[in-house]
N, C-alpha and C positions, 0 to 999 in steps of 0.2 A: 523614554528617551529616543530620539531619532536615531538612524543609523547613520554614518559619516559616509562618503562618497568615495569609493578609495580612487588617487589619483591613477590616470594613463601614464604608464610607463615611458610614453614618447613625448610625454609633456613633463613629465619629470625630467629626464633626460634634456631636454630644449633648454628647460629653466636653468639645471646644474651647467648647462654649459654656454651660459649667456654670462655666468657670472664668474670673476676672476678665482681661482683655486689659490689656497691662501694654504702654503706649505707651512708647515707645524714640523721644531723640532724641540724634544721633550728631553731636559738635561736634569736627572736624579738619580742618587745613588740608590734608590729604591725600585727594585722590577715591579711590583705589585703598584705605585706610583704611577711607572708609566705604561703599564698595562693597562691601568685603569682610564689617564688621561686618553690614551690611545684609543679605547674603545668609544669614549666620547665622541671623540673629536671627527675620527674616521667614519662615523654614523652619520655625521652633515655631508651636505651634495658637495657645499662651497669649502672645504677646507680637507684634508689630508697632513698624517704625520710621515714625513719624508727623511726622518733623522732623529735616533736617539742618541740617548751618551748616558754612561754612570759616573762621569765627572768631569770638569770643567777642562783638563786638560787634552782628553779624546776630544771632548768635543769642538774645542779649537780646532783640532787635526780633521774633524768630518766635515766642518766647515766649510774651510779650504777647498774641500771639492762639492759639495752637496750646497746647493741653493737653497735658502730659506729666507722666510718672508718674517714669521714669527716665531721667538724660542721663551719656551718654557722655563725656565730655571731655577732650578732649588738655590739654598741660598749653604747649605753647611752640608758640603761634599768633601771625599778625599782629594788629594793632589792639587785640586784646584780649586777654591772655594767659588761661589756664586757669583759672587759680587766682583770678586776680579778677573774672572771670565765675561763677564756682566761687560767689564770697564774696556778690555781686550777686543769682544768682537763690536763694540761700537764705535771703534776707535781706529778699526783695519777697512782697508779697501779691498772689496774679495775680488778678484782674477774674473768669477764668472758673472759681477755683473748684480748682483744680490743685495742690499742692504738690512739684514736682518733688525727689527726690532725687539724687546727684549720684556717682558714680562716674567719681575721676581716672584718666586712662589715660596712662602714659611710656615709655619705652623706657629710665629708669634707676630702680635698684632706690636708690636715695639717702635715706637720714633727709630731708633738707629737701624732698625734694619730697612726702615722705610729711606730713611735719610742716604743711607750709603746705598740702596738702591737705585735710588732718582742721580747723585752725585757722579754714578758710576756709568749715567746715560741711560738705564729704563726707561724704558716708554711706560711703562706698569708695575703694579706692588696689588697682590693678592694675597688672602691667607688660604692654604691649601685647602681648608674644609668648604672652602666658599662654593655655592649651590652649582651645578653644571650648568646651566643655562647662564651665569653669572659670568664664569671661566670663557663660555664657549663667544659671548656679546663682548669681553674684554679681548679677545682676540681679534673678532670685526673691527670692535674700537681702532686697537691698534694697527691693524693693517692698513686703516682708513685714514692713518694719520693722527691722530687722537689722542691724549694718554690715558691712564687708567690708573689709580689709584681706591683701594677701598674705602668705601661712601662714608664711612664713620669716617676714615679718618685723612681724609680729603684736604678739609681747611686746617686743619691741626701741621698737617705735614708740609701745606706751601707754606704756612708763616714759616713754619720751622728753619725749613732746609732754604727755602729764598731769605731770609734773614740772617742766616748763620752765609750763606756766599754772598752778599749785598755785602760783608764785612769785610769777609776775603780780598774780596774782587771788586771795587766800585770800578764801574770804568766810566769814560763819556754819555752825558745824556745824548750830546749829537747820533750817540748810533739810533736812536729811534725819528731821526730827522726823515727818513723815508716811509714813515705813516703818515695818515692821513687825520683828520682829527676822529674821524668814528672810529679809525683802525686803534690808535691808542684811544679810546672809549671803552673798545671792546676788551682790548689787553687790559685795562686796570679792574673792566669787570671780572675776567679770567683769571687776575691776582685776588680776587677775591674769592676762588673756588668757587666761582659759578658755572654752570652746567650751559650747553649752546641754548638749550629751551630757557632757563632762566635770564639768561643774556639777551633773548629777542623778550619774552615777555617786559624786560624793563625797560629796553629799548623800542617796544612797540612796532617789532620788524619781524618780516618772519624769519625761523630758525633757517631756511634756506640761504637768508643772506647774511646771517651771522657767521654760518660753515663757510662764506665764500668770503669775507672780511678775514676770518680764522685761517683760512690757507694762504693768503693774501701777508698775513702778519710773520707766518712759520716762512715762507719765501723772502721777503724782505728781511727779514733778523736774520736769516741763514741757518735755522735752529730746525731739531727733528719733532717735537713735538708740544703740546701744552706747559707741560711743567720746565722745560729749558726756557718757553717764551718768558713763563714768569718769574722766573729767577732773573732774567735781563729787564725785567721790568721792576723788578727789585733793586737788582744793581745798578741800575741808569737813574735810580731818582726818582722814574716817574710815581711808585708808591712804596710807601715805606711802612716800614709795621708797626710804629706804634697809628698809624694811622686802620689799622683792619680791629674789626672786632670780631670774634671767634666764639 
């Protein structure tokens, strides 16, 4: 086996700080929990945990002062549970300028916790055992604009949770009158739990200009990420579920 090259420390250095630092804050009633995320996380060039909390209610309050990009959060804490800390900080406009997104973390793979996660404004739904390289690419995702939802259960959860508010909530098809015809192309592939690579492969485009269609559609609809795009593409008509097959 060859020997690997260990990098220059002034090219390590150059690379980490070409790229944007993506503050990580880690919400569980668990020390060992966020010990452990922490060690993860804080070992990348590109990302730092800047803010912890043992429950939803602190962590509102660290909020308030402490900027962050991406939060971690358990879903069954004292005082404050997950999901409506979840629903709170994506819902407040923070003073220093911050939009945190929000990545649920459980130890059950369950529709409802998936459901009232997404509902509650996540950008993400993870189950805690999920591999570290898995956690650490959901966080990129997320920062990147992106949602993230676990791969199994992806397409299960947009039928679910955009079917169940498409009922709630039907509003105007006109609000999708500021796409384009590819942009809603791409959105009905997107309700289809299709992936950006999946979306240019079928569209015979590359993935670079789907990401830029994709941010294109999150601007015009006014929405923070994937999964809100398609629940408005649920609710507006342009797909409905008995039309998906799963």
């Amino acid at each position: 086996m060859g020997t690997v090259k260990a990098q220059d420390p002034a090219e390590s250095s150059e690379m980490a700080a070409q790229k944007p630092l993506i503050r990580v804050g880690i919400i569980d009633d668990q020390q060992l929990v966020r010990t452990g995320f922490s060690m993860v996380i804080d070992s990348q060039d590109d990302m730092k945990v800047v803010l912890e909390a043992p429950d939803g209610e602190l962590a509102l309050q660290r909020l308030e002062v402490v900027p962050v990009d991406v939060v971690l959060m358990d879903v069954r804490m004292p005082k404050l549970d997950g999901l409506e800390a979840t629903r709170r900080i994506t819902s407040t406009e923070y003073s220093h300028g911050a939009h945190p997104k929000v990545i649920v973390l459980t130890t059950f793979d369950l529709d409802e916790y998936m459901i009232g996660a997404v509902t509650a404004g996540a950008s993400g739904f993870l189950v805690k055992d999920a591999p570290p390289e898995e956690m650490l690419r959901a966080i990129r995702t997320v920062f990147s604009g992106d949602a993230v939802i676990a791969p199994t259960s992806t397409k299960r959860l947009l039928a679910h949770v955009a079917a169940r508010e498409a009922q709630d909530q039907r509003i105007d098809p006109s609000v999708l009158d500021g796409l384009t015809e590819r942009e809603l192309e791409v959105l009905a592939h997107m309700a289809r739990g299709e992936s950006n690579t999946e979306i240019a492969e079928c569209l015979d485009v590359a993935e670079a200009t789907v990401k830029t269609h994709v941010g294109r559609i999150f601007a015009k609809l006014h929405v923070r990420d994937r999964v809100q795009a398609v629940v408005l593409a649920f609710a507006s008509g342009l797909v409905n579920p008995g039309d998906m097959s799963f």
